[in-house]
C-alpha positions in Angstrom: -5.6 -38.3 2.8 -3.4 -35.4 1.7 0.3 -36.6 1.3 1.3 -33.0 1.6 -0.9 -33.2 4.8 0.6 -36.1 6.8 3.6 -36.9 4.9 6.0 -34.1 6.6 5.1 -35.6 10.0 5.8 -38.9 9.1 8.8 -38.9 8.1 9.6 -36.6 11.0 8.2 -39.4 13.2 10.1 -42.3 11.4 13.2 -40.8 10.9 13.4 -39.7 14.8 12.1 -43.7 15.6 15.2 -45.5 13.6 17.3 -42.7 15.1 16.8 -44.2 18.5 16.8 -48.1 17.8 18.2 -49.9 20.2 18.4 -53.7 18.7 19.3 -55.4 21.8 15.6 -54.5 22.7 13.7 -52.9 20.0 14.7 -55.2 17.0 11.0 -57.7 17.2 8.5 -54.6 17.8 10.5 -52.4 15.5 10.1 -55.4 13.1 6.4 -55.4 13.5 6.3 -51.9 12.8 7.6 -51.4 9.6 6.5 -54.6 8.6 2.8 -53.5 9.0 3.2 -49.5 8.0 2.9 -50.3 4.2 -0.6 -51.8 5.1 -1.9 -49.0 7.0 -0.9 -45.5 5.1 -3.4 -43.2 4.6 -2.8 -43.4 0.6 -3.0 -46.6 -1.9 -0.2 -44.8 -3.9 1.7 -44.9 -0.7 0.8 -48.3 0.2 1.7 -49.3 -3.1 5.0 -47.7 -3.4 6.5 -48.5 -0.1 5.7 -52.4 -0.3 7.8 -52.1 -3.9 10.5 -50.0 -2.3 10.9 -52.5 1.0 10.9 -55.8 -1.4 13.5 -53.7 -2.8 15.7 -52.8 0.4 14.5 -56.0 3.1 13.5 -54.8 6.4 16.1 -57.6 8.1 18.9 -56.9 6.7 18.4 -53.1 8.1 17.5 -54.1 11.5 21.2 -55.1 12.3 22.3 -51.7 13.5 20.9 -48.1 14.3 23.1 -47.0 11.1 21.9 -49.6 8.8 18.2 -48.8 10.1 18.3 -44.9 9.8 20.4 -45.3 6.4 17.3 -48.0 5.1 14.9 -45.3 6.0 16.9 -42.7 4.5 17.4 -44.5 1.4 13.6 -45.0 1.2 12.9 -41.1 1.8 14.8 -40.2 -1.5 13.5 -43.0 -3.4 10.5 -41.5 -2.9 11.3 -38.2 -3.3 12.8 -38.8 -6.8 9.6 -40.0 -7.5 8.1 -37.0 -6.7 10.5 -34.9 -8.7 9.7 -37.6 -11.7 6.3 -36.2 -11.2 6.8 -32.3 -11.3 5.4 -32.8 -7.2 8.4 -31.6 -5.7 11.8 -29.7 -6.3 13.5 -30.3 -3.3 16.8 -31.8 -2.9 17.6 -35.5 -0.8 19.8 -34.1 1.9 23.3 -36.1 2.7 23.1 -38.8 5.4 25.5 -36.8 7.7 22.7 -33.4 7.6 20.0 -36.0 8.4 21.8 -38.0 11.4 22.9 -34.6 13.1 19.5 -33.0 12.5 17.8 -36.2 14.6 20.8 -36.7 16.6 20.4 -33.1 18.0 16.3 -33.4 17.9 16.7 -36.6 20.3 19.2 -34.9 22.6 17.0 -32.0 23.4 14.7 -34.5 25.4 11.1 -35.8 25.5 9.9 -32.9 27.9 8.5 -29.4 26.6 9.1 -30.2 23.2 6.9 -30.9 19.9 5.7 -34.8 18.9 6.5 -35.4 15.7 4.1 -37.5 14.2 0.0 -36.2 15.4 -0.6 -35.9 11.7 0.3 -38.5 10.5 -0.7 -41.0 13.1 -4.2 -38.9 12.9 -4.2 -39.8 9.4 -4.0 -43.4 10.0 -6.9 -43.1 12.9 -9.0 -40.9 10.0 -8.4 -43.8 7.0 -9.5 -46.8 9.2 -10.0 -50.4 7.1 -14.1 -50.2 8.1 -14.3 -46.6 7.0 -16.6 -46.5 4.3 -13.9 -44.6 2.1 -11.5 -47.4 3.0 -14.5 -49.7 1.7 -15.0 -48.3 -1.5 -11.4 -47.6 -2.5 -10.8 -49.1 -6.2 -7.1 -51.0 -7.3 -4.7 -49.3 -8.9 -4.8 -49.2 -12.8 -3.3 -52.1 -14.1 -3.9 -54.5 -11.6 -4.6 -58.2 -11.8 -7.8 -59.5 -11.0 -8.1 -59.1 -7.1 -9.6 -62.6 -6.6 -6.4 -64.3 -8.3 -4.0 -62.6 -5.9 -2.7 -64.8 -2.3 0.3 -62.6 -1.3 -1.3 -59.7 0.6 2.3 -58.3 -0.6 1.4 -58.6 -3.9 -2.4 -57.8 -2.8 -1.4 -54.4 -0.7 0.8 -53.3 -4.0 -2.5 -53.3 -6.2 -4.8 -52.0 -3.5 -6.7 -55.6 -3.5 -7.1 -55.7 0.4 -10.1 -56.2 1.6 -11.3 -54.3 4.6 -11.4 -57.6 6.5 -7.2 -58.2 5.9 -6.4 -54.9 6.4 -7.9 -54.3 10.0 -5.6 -57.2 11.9 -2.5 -55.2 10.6 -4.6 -52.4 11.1 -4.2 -53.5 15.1 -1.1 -54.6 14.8 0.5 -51.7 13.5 -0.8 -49.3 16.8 0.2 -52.3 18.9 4.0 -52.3 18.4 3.7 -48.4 18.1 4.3 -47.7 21.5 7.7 -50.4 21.6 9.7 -48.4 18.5 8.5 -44.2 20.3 11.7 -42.8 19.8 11.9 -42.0 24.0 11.2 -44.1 27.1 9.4 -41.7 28.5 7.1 -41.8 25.7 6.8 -45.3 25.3 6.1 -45.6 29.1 3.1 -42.8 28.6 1.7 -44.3 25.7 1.4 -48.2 27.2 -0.1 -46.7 30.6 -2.6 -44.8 28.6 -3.5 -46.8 25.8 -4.0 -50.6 27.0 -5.4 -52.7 24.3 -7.0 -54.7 27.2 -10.4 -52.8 26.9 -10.0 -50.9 24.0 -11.8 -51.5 21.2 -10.6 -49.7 18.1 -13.4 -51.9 15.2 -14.6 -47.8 13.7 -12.9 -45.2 12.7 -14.5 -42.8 15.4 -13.8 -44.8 18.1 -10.0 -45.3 17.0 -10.0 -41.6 16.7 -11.0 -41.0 20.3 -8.5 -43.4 21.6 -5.3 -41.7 20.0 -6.8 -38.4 21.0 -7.0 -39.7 24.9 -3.3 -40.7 24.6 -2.5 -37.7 22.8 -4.0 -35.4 25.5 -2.2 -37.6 28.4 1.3 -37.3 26.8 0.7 -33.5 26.4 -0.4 -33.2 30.2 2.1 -35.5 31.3 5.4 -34.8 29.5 4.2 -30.9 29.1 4.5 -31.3 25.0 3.9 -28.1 23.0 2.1 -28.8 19.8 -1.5 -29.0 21.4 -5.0 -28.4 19.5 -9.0 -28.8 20.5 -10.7 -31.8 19.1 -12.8 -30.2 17.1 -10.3 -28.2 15.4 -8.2 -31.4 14.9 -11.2 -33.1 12.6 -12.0 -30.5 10.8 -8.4 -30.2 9.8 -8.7 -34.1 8.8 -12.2 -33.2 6.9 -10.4 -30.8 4.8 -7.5 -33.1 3.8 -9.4 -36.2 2.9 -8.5 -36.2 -1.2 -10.6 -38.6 -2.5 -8.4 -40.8 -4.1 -9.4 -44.2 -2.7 -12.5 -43.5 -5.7 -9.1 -43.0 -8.5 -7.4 -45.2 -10.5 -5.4 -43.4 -12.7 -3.9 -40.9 -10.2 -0.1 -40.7 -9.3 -0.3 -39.9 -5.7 -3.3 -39.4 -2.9 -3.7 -35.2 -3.2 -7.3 -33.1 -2.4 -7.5 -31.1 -5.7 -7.6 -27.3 -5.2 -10.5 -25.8 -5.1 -10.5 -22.8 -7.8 
């Protein structure tokens, strides 16, 4: 999938979760959750680059404090950004800690009513690129990468795009499990477990994981009266268009749908 697609709303989504963490009761799911989202991005360059990036900066040590979490994932942000910049992909600037932190700060105080979810994109991106999908399937390693049979660490295996289909799909699950723990407001998090029980759901296809995140999307815009709504149908055509083909690459730099001219 199109970083430029999904990427924006991701962050968006992550920065506003580790601006909310509350470690008295967030720290195990929140755990879960960034411990599984380099396995599930919607890009093997992404994959690739945030596993290096979090054996770089552990996950534990950040989980001590709201600071030290939203600082970890702010430090990430421009590490990858100044790989972008290495890559003629982007000119922007890493804004200061302090412009982030009030930007979030002020986004969380406005409240979880009549406002925008940050995040459809992205987490729609994750639905589109599901382990069984045949893209998934067919997606090659990275150049440069060891013989897949010789790698154990699914670390080390995620980092050179050498999971199977069949590893990926339990973190697959695991990630949309603790997803609804780390929402960065109650009112969310209540909306998303009453709607989206993994009792009876069975999310083994794309399609099928698809339909699920749409039924929770529709009850948290019915029930919390959030703006940023869409049809169905509009929503995966806009997922058609973005699909870049890069799981088929091994040479690129980053997962991006070449222009057409």
């Amino acid at each position: 999938m199109d970083t430029r697609f999904w990427g924006p709303s991701g962050w968006k989504l992550l920065h506003a979760i580790t601006f909310a963490y509350t470690p008295a009761t967030d720290r195990k799911a929140m755990q879960t959750f960034f411990e599984m989202l380099p396995f599930v991005l919607p890009c093997k360059y992404c994959r690739s680059n945030l596993t290096i990036h979090m054996k770089k900066h552990p996950l534990a040590q950040a989980l001590h404090s709201r600071e030290t979490l939203s600082k970890w994932l702010w430090r990430i942000h421009n590490e990858v950004n100044a790989k972008l910049r290495s890559q003629n992909l982007t000119t922007e600037k890493d804004p200061p800690f302090e412009a982030v932190e009030k930007y979030y700060t002020d986004l969380l105080r406005t409240g979880c009513t009549r406002t925008e979810f940050p995040g459809w994109d992205f987490l729609f991106s994750i639905a589109e690129f599901h382990p069984m999908a045949l893209a998934s399937k067919q997606s090659v390693p990275i150049q440069g990468a060891p013989p897949c049979h010789l790698l154990v660490d699914y670390d080390e295996k995620n980092q050179w795009n050498c999971l199977t289909s069949d590893e990926r799909f339990p973190l697959y699950i695991l990630f949309w499990r603790s997803l609804a723990a780390v929402l960065p407001f109650p009112e969310w998090r209540a909306s998303w477990l009453k709607n989206g029980s993994f009792d009876d759901i069975d999310l083994s296809t794309r399609d099928k994981t698809l339909k699920w995140l749409w039924s929770l999307r529709c009850a948290l815009e019915t029930e919390l009266e959030l703006l940023n709504r869409c049809k169905y149908s509009a929503l995966c055509k806009t997922l058609k268009v973005f699909r870049s083909g890069c799981t088929k690459s091994s040479r690129a730099k980053t997962c991006r749908k070449k222009r057409s001219s």
